[in-house]
C-alpha positions in Angstrom: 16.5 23.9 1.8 16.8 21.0 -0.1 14.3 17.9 -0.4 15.6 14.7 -0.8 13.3 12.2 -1.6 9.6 10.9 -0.2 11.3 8.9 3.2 7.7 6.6 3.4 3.8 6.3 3.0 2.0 5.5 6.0 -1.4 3.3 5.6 -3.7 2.7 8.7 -5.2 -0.8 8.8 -7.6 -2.3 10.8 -6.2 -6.2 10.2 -2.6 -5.3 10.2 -1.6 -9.2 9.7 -3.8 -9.5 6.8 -2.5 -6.4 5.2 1.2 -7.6 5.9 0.5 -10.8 4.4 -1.3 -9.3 1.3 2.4 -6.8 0.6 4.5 -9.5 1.4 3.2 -12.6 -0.9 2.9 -9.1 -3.5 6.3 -8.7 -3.1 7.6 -6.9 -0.5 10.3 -7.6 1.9 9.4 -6.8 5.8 12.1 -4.9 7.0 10.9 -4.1 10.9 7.9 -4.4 12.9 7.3 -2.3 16.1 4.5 -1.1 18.8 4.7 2.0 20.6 2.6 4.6 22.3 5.1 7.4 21.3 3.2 7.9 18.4 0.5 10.3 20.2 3.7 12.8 20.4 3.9 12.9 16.8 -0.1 12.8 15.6 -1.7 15.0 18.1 -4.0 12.1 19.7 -3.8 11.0 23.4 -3.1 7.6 25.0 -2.1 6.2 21.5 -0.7 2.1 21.4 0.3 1.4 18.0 1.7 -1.4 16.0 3.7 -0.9 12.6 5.2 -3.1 10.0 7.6 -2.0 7.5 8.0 -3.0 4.0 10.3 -2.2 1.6 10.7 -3.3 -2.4 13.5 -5.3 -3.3 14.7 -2.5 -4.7 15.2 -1.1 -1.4 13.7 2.5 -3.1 10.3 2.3 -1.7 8.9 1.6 1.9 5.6 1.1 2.9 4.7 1.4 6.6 1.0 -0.7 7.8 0.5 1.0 10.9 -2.9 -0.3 13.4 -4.1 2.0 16.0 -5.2 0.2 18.5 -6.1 3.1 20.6 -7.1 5.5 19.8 -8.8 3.5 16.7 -11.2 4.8 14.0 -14.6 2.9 14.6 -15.7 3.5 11.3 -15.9 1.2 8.8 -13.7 1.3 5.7 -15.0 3.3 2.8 -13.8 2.0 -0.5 -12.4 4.7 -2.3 -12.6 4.9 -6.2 -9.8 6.0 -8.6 -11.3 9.5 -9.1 -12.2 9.8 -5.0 -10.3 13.0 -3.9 -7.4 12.8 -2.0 -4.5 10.5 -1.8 -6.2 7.0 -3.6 -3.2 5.0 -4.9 0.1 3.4 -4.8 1.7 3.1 -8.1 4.3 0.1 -8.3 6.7 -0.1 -10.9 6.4 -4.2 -11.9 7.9 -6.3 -14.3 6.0 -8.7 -16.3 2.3 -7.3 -15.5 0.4 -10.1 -17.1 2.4 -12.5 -14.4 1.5 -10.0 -11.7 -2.3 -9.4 -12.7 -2.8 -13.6 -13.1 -1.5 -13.9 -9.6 -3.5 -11.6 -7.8 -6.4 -12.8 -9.5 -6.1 -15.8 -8.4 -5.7 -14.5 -4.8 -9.3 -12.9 -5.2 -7.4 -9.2 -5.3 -10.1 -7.1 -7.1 -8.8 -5.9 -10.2 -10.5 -2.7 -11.8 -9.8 -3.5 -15.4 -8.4 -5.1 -17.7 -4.1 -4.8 -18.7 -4.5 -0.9 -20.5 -1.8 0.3 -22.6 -0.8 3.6 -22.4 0.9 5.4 -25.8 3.5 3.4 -26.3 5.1 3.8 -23.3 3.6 1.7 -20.3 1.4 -1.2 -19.5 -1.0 -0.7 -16.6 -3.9 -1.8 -13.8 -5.5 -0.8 -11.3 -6.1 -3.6 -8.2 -7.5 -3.3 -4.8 -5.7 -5.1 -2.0 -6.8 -5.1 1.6 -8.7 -2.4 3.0 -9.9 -1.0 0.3 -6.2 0.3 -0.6 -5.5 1.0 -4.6 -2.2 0.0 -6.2 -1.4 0.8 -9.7 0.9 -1.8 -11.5 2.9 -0.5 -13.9 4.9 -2.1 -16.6 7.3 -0.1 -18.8 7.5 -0.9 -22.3 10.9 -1.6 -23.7 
């Protein structure tokens, strides 16, 4: 058995356009949207209709999937989670120029946790929240 390499992280949104918009004007490229009810096959719901957007870095390495249930949908609303929530809290980006990155989405409103923080002599990073509550940590390697 061999593994090759994480395929994709999934997020579930409740405002799938703004969320799209929010990953796109960050950066990423869409690379397919679909709707299906297929899903349900997969996640162990019934009578699921979903709609899904894919995003990719320009890299092409990573890809992102915004995926909206619109039935069978989670009424509750969206807890913010904190960096030290358990669980899966963050999606680290690897960007260049993090000053550039940081100015931009402040000027978007983005919430950013901190301040630039250098770590050892090795990386420059923040933590921001984008829609939904959803953390991504920007990280800038040192050269």
């Amino acid at each position: 058995m061999k593994i090759h390499r994480i395929d994709h992280v999934g997020i579930i949104v409740n405002d799938l356009t703004a969320a799209k918009e929010f990953f796109v004007d960050f950066g990423l490229e869409v690379q397919g949207e679909w709707e299906g009810k297929w899903i349900d096959q997969v996640v162990g719901l019934n009578d699921v209709k979903v709609a899904c957007v894919g995003l990719r870095a320009p890299d092409g390495q990573a890809w992102i999937e915004l995926i909206k249930f619109y039935s069978s949908s989670d009424e509750r609303e969206i807890q913010q989670p904190f960096a030290n929530t358990l669980g899966m809290q963050h999606i680290a980006f690897a960007v260049e120029d993090i000053e550039a990155v940081v100015a931009k989405l402040k000027k978007k409103g983005t919430e950013i946790f901190s301040g630039i923080q250098q770590y050892e002599d090795s990386y420059k990073l923040c933590f921001v929240r984008g829609p939904e509550g959803i953390i991504l940590e920007l990280a800038e390697k040192i050269k």
